[in-house]
C-alpha positions as CSV (number, residue, x, y, z in Angstrom):
1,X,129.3,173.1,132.3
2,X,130.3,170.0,134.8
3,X,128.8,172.1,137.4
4,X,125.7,172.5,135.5
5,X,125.5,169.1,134.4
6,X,125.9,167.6,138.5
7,X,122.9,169.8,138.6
8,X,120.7,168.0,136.4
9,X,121.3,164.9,138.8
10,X,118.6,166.0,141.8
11,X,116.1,166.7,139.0
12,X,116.7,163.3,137.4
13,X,117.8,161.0,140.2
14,X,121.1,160.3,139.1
15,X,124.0,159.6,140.7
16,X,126.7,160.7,137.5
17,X,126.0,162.1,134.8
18,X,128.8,162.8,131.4
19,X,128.2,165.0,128.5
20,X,128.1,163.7,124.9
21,X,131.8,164.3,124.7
22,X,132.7,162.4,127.7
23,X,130.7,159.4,126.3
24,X,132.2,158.8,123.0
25,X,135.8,159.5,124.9
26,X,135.2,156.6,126.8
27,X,134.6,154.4,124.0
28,X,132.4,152.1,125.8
29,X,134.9,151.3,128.8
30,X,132.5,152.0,131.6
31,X,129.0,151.0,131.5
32,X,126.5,154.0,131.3
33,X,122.7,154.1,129.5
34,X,121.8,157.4,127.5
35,X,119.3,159.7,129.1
36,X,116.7,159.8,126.8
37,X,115.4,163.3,126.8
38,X,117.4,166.3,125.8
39,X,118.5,168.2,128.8
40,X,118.5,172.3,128.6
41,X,121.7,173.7,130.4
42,X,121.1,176.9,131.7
43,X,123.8,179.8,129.6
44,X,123.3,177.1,126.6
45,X,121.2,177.9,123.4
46,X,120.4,173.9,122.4
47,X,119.8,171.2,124.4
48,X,122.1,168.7,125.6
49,X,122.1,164.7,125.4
50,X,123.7,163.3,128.7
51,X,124.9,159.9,129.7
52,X,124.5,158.5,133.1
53,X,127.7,156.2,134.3
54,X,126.3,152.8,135.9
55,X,128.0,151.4,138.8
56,X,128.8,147.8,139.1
């Protein structure tokens, strides 16, 4: 799913980019901003909400 997910960036323009469950396992110790449309994972059925880490 990482894979998949450092994928998304090119489409996006990202730099990094966590999944839901790496967001609230930071619990808010790095700085990120939620991406606000739900991204489609290819091999997954619902669509996923993704974070984007910001850099200093």
């Amino acid at each position: 799913m990482a894979s998949r997910i450092e994928g998304i960036n090119k489409q996006l323009g990202t730099h990094t980019l966590i999944s839901e469950v790496t967001f609230a396992g930071l619990k808010g110790r790095l700085q990120t901003r939620r991406i606000d449309e739900r991204v489609a994972l290819r091999g997954r059925r619902t669509r996923m909400v993704l974070y984007e880490l910001l850099m200093p």
